[in-house]
C-alpha positions, -999 to 999 in steps of 0.1 A, spaced: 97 371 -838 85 348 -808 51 345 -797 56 365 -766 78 388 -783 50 400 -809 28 400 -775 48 423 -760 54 444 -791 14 447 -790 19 465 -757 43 488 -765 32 512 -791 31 537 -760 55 543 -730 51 514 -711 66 499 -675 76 472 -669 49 465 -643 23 473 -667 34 447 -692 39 422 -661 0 427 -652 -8 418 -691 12 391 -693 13 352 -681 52 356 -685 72 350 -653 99 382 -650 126 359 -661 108 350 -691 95 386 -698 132 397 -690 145 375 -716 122 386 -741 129 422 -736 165 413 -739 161 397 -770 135 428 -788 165 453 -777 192 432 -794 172 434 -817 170 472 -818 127 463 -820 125 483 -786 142 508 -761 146 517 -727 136 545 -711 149 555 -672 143 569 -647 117 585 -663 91 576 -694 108 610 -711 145 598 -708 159 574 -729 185 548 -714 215 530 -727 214 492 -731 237 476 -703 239 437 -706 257 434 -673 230 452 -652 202 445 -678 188 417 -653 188 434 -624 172 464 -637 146 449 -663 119 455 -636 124 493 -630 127 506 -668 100 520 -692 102 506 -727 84 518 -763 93 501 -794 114 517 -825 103 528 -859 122 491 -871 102 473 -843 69 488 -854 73 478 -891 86 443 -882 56 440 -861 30 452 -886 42 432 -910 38 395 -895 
């Protein structure tokens, strides 16, 4: 796990959006797109849209465009990955 990517695990033990994780981070949206992108392939995090109650399926292809509207929360398997670095 990547530097930012433990960062951003750190923020999601709770529903987050994507804004809020923007305003605690020095990441650019690119950047903090990419990471996401990697913690899902993962299977470390999920997506939740249109609401922080609905979970949403993992699209590559529209994965960039939409980064900046979902809610995420990290998995059981992200948790324990986390905790244990």
């Amino acid at each position: 796990m990547t530097e930012n990517e433990f960062a951003i695990m750190d923020e999601l033990y709770f529903v987050t959006s994507y804004a809020d994780l923007k305003s605690t981070s020095a990441l650019t949206d690119e950047e903090l797109c990419a990471a996401l992108r990697d913690l899902i392939s993962k299977d470390y995090i999920r997506i939740l849209y249109p609401d922080p109650d609905t979970e949403h399926a993992y699209d590559e292809s529209k994965f960039g465009k939409h980064c900046q509207e979902y809610f995420y929360l990290a998995t059981k398997a992200g948790l324990v990955v986390h905790n244990s670095i």
